[in-house]
Residue frames as qw, qx, qy, qz and C-alpha x, y, z in Angstrom:
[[0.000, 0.888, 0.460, 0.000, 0.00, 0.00, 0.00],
 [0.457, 0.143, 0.075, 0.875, 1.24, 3.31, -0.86],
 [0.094, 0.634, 0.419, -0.643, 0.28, 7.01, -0.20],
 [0.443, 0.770, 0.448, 0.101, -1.38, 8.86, -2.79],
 [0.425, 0.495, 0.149, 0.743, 0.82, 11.51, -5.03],
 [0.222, -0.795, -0.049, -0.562, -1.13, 14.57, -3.00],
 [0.779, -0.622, -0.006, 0.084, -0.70, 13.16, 0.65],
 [0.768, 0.097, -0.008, 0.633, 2.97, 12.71, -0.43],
 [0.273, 0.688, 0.102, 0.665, 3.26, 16.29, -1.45],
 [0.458, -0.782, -0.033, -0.422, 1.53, 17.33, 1.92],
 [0.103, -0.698, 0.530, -0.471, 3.82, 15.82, 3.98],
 [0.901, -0.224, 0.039, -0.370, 2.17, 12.42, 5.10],
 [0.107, 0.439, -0.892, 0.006, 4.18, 9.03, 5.94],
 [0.874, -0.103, -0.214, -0.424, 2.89, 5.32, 6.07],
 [0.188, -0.308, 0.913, -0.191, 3.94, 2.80, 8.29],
 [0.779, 0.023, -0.385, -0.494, 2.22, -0.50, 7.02],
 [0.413, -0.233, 0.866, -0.158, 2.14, -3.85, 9.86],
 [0.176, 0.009, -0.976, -0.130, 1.11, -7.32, 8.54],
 [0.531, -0.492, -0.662, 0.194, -0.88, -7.97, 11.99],
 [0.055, 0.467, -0.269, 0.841, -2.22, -5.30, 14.19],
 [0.075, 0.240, 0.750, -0.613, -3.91, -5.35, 17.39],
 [0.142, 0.881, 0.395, -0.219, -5.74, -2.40, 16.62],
 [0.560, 0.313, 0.007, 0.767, -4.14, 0.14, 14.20],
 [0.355, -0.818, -0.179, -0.416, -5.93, 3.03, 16.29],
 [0.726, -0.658, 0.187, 0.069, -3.61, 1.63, 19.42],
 [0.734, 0.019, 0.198, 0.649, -0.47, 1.54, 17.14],
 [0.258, 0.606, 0.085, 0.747, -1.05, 4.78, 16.10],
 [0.432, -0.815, 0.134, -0.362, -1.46, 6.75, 19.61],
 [0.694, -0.530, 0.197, 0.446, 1.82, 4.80, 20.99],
 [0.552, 0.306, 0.193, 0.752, 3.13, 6.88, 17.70],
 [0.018, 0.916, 0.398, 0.045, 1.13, 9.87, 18.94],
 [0.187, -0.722, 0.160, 0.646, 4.25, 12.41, 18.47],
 [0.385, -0.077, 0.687, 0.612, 4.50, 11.39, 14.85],
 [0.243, 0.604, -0.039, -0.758, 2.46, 14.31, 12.97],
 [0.616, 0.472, -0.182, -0.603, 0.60, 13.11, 9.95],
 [0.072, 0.365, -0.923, -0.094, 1.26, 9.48, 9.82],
 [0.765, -0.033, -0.164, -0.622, -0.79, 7.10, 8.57],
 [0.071, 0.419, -0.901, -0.089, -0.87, 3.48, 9.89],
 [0.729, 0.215, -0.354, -0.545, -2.35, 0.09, 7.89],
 [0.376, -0.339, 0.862, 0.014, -2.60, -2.89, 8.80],
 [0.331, 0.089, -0.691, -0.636, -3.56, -5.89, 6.37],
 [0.534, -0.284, -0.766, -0.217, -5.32, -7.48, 9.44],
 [0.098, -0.585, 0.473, -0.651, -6.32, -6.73, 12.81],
 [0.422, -0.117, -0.883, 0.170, -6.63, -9.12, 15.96],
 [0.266, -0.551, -0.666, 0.427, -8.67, -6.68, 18.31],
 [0.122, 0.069, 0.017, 0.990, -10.10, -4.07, 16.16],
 [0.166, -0.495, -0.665, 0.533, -12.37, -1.96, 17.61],
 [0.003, 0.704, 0.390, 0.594, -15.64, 0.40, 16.39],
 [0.014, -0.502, 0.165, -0.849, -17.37, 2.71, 18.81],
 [0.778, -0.269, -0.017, -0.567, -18.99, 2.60, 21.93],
 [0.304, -0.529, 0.771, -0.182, -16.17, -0.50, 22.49],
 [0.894, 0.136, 0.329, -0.271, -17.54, -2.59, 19.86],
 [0.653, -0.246, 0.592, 0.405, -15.48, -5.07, 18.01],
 [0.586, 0.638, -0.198, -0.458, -14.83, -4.26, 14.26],
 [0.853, 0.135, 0.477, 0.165, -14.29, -7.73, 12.27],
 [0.268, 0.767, -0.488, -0.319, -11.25, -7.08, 10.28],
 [0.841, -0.113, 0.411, 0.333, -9.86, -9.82, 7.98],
 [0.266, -0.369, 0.493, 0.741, -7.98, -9.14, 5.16],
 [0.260, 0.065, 0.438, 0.858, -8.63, -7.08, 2.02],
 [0.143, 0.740, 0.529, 0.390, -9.93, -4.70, 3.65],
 [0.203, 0.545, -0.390, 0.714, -8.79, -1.12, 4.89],
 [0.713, -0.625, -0.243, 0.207, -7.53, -0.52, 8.34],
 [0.265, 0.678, 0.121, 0.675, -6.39, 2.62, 8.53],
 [0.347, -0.827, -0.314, 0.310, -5.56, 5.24, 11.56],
 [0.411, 0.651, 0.087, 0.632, -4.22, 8.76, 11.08],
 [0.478, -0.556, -0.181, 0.655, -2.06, 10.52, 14.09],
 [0.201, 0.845, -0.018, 0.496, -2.32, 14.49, 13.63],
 [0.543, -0.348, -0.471, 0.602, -0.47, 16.28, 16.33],
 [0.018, 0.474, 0.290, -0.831, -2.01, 19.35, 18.03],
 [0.333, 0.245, 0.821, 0.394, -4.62, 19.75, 15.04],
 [0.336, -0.727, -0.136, -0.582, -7.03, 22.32, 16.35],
 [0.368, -0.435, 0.440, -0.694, -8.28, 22.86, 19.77],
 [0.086, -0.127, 0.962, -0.224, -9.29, 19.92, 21.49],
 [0.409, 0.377, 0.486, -0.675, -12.79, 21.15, 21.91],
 [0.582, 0.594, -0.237, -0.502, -12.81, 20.83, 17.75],
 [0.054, -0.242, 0.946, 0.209, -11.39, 17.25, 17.51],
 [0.511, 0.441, 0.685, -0.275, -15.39, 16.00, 17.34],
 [0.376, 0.729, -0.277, -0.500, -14.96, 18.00, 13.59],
 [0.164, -0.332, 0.895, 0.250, -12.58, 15.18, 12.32],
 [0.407, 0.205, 0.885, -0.089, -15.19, 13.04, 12.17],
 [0.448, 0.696, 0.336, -0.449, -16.92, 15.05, 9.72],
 [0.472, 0.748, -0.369, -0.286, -13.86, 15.35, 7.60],
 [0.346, -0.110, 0.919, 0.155, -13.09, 11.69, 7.68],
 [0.612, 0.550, 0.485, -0.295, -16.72, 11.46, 6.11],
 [0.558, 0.801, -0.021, -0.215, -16.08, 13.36, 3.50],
 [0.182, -0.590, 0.776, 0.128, -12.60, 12.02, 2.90],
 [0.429, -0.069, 0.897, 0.088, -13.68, 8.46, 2.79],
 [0.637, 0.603, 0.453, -0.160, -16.71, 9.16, 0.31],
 [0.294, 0.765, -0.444, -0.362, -14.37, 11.12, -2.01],
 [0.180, -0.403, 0.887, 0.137, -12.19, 8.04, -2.00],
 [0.527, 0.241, 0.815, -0.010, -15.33, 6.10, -3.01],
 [0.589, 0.737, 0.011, -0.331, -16.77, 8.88, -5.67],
 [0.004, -0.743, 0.562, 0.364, -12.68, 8.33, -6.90],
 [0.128, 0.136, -0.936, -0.300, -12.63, 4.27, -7.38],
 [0.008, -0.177, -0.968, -0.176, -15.73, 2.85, -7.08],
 [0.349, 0.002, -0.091, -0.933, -18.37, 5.13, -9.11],
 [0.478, -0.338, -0.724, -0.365, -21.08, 2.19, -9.40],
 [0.464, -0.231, -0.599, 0.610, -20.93, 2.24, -5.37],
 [0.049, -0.125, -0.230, 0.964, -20.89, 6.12, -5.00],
 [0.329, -0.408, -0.527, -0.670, -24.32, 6.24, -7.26],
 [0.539, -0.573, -0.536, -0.306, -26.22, 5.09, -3.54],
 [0.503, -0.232, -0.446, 0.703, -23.52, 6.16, -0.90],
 [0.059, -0.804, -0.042, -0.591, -24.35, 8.74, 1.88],
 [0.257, 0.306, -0.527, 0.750, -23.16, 9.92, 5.21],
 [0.488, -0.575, -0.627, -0.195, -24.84, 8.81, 8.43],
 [0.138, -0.720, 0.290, -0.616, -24.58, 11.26, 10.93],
 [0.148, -0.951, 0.110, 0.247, -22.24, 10.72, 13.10],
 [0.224, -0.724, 0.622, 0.198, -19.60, 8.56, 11.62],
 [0.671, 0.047, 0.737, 0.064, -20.71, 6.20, 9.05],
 [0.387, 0.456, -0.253, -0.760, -20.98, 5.77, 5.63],
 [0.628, 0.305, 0.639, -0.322, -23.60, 3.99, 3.75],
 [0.230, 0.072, -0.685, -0.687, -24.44, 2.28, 0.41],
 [0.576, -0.289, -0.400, -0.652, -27.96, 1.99, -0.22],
 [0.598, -0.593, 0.136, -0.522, -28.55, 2.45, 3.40],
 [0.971, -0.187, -0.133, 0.066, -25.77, -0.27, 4.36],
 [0.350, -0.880, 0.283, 0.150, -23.09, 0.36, 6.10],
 [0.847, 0.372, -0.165, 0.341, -19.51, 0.06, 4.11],
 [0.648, 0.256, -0.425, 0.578, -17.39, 2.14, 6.75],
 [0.587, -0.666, -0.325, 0.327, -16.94, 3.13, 10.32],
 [0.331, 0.619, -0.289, 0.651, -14.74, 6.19, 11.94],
 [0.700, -0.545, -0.388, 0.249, -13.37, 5.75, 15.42],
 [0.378, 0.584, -0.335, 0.636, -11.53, 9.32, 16.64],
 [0.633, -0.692, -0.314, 0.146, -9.74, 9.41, 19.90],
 [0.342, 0.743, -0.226, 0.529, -7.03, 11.73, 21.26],
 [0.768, -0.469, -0.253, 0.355, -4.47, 11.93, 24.12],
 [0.321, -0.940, 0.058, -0.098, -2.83, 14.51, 26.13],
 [0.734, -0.395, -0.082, 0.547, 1.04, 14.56, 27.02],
 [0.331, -0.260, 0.005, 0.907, 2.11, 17.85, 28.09],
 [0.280, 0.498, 0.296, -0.765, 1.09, 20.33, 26.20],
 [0.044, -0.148, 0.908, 0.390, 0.82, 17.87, 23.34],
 [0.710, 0.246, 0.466, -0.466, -2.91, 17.00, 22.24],
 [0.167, 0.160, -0.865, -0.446, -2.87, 13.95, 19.19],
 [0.790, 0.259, 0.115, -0.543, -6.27, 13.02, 17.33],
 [0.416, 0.014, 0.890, 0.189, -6.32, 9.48, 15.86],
 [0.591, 0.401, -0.137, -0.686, -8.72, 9.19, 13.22],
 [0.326, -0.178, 0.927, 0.049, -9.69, 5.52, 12.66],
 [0.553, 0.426, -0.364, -0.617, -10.91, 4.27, 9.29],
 [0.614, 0.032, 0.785, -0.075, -12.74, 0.68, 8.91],
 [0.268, 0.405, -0.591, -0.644, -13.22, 0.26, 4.88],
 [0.667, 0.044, 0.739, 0.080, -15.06, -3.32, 3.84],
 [0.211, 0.598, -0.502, -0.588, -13.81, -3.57, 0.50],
 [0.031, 0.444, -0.889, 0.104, -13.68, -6.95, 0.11],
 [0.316, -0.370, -0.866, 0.119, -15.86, -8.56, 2.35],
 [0.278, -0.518, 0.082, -0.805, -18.67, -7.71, 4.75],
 [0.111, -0.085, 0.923, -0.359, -19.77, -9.12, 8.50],
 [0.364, -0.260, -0.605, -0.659, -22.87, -11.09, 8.36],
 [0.413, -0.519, -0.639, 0.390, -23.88, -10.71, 12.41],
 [0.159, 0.004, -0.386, 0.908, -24.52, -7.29, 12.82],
 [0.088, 0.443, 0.850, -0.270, -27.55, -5.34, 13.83],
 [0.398, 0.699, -0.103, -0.585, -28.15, -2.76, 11.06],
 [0.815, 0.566, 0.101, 0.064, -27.18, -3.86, 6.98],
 [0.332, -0.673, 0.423, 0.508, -23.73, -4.05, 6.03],
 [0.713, 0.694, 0.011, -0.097, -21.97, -4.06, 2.40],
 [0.720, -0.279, 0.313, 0.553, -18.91, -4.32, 0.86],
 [0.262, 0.729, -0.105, -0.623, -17.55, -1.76, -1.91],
 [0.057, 0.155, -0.873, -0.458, -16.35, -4.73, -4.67],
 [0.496, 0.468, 0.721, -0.126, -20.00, -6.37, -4.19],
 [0.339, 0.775, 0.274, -0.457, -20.46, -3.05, -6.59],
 [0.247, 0.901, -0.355, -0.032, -17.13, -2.06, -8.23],
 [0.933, -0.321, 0.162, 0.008, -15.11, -5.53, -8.44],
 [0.743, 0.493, -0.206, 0.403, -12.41, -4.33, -9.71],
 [0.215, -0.921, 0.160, -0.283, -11.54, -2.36, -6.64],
 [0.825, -0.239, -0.366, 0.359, -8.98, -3.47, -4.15],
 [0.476, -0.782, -0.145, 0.374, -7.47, -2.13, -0.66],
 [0.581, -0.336, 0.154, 0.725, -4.06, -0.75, -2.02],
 [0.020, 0.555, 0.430, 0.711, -6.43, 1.62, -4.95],
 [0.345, -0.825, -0.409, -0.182, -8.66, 2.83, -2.16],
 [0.603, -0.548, -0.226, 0.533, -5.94, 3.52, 0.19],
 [0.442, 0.098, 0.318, 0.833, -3.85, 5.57, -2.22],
 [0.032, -0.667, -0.485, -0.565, -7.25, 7.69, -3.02],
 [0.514, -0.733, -0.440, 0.067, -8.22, 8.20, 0.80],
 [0.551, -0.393, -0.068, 0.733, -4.55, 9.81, 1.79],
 [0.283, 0.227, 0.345, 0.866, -5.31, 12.26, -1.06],
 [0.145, -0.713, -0.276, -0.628, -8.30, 12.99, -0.07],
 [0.506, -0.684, -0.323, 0.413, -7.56, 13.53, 3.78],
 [0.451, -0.275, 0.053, 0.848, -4.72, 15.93, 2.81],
 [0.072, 0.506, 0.412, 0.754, -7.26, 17.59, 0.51],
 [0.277, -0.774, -0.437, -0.364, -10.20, 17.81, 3.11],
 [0.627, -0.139, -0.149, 0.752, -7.56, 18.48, 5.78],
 [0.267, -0.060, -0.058, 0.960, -6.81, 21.88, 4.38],
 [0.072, -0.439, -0.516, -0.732, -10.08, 22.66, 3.85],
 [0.633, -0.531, -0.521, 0.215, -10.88, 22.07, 7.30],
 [0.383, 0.676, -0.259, 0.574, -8.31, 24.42, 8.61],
 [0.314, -0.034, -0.719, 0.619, -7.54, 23.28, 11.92],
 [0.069, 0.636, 0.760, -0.115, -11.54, 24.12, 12.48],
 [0.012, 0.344, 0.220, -0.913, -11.49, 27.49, 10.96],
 [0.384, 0.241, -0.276, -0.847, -13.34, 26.24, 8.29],
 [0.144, 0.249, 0.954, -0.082, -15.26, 23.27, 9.75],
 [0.526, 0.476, 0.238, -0.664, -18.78, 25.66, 7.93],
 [0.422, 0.513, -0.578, -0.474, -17.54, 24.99, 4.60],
 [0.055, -0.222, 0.967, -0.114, -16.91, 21.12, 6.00],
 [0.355, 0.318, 0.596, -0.646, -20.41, 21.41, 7.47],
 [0.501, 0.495, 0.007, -0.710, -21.73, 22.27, 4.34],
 [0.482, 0.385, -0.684, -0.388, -20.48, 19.34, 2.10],
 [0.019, -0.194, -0.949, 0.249, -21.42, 16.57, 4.61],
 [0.504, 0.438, 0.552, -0.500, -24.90, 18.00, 4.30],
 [0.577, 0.401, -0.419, -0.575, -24.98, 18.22, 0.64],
 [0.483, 0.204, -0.852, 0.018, -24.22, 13.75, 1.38],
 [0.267, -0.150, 0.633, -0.711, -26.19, 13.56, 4.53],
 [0.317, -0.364, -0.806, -0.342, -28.27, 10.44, 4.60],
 [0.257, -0.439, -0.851, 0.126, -31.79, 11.03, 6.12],
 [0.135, -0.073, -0.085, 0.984, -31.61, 15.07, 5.88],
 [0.231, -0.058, -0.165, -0.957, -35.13, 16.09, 6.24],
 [0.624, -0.246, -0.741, -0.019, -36.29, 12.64, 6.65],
 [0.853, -0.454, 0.217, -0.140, -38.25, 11.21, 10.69],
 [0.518, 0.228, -0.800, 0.199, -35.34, 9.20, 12.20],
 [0.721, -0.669, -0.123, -0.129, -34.88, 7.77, 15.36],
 [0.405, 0.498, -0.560, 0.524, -32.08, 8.59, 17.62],
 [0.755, -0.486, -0.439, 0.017, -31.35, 6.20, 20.11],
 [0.122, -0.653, 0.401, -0.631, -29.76, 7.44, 23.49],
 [0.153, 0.032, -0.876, 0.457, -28.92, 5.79, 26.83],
 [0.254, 0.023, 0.504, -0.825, -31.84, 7.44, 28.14],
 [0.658, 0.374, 0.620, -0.208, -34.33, 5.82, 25.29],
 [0.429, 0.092, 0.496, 0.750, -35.05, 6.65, 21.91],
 [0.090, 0.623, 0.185, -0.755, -36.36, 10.08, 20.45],
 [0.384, 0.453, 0.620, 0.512, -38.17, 10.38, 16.84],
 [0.093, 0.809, 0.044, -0.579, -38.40, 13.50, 15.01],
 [0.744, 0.623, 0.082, 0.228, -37.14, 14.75, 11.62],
 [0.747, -0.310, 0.049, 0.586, -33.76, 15.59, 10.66],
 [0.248, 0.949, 0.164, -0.103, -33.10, 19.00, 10.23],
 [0.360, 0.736, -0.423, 0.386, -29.35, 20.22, 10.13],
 [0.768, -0.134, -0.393, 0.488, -26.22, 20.47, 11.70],
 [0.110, -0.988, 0.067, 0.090, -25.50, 23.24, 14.10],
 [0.430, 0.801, -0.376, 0.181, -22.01, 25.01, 13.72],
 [0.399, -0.569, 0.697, -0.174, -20.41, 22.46, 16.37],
 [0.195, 0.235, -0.902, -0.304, -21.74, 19.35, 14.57],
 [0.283, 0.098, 0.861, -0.411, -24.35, 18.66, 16.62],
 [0.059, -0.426, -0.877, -0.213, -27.54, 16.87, 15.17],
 [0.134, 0.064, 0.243, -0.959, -30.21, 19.16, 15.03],
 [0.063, -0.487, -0.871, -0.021, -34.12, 16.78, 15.72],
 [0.233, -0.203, -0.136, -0.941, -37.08, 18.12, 15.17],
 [0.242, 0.095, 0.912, -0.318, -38.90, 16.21, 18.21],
 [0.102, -0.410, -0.798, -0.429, -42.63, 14.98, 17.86],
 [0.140, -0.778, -0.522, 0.320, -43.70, 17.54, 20.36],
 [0.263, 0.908, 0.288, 0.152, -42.50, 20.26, 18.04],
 [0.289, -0.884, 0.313, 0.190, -39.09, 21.19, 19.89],
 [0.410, 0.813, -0.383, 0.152, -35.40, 21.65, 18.42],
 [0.755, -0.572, 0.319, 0.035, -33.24, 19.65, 20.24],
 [0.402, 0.700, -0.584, 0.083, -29.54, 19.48, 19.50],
 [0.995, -0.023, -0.089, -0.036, -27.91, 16.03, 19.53],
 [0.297, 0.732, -0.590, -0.167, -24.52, 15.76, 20.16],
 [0.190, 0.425, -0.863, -0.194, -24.03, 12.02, 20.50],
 [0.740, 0.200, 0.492, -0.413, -26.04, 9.14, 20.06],
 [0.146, -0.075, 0.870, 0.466, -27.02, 6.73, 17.28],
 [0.562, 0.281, 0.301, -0.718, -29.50, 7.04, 14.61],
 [0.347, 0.038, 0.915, 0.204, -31.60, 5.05, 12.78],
 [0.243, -0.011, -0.421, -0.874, -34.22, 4.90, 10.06],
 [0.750, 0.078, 0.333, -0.566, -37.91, 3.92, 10.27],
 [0.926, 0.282, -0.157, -0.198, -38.12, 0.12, 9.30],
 [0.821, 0.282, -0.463, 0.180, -34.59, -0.40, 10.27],
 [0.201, -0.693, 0.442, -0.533, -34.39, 0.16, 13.82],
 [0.494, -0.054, -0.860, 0.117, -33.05, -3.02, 15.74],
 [0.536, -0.678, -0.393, -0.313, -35.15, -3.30, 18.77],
 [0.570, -0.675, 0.255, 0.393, -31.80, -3.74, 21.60],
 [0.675, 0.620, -0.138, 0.375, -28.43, -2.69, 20.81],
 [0.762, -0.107, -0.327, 0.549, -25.15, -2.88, 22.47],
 [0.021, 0.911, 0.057, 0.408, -24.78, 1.04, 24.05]]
């Protein structure tokens, strides 16, 4: 696997293992190493959100990206927005049959015809006055699991010519694109704005589920922090900032929280 021509340019490096734990936990014991990406071709204990396992065999991506000091801390919840758009670029780039049904589930997923094909796990640590975002990137290229409790996909079922070491190459280009576009959040509006132009369920009733239960309404926007913005069924605005949503018809009844 190799980085993409642009990422080069920008400054990026790749460290590629065989066998990772987790590449998310290889990258943050690198967490002084500024713009490094690191792949693994397999992992033994990777890991989604919420502390759920992410079934990784081979050929497909596994992916984590170590910024150092990136923004403010308080703006590392942004990332996730420009992973989104990052990884879908990478899919508009190799696999157009794919992109035709792909959209962006709010907060950190992205969907082909309303199955999930990839995940984004960001976490970030402290040393000194040091603050490093991760930015983990699950990919099923390849393959998909067949145990979970929403739809999943794969991005060859569509586009079988794809394969990890094409996608990868796209993705670094387009981080280093959306990156600058981002500017270390001064321009997480602009950001804002292209994840809604790709925003599955934008206007749409969802449900968004929540420790506390679950809450139906319609989706309206994002405010200028990121947060979900529900239009409840009693008529109130309520801003969302984390939780999981879901569509009518495809809401599992329990789920792991």
């Amino acid at each position: 696997m190799k980085l993409g021509s642009g990422a080069q340019a920008a400054g990026f490096r790749h460290l590629h293992l065989d066998m990772a734990g987790s590449t998310n936990v290889e990258a943050l014991a690198r967490g002084h190493e500024d713009r490094l990406w690191v792949t693994a071709r397999e992992q033994s204990a990777g890991k989604g959100r919420r502390g759920r396992a992410w079934t990784s065999p081979p050929g497909n991506l596994y992916a984590s990206l170590v910024l150092v000091n990136p923004a403010e801390p308080r703006r590392a919840a942004d990332l996730c927005f420009v992973a989104a758009l990052a990884l879908s670029d990478a899919v508009f780039a190799t696999a157009p049959r794919a992109a035709i049904g792909m959209a962006l589930k709010w907060p950190n997923d992205i969907l082909i015809e309303g199955a999930k094909v990839a995940g984004i796990l960001v976490e970030g640590a402290h040393a000194g006055d040091r603050f490093t975002a991760v930015i983990g990137c699950g990919v099923n290229i390849a393959s998909h699991p067949g145990s979970t409790p929403y739809p999943a996909t794969h991005l060859a079922a569509s586009d079988t010519s794809l394969n990890v070491e094409n996608y990868f190459s796209a993705l670094s280009d387009a981080f280093a694109a959306r990156l600058e576009m981002w500017q270390r959040g001064a321009g997480f509006a602009e950001i804002r704005r292209a994840w809604l132009a790709r925003a599955a369920g934008l206007g749409r009733r969802i449900v968004v589920r929540l420790p506390s239960g679950d809450i139906h309404g319609v989706f309206e926007a994002l405010d200028s922090e990121g947060a979900l913005i529900l239009l409840d069924d009693a008529g109130h605005r309520r801003p969302v900032s984390a939780g999981e949503i879901f569509f009518p018809g495809l809401v599992p009844s329990s789920i792991d929280l």
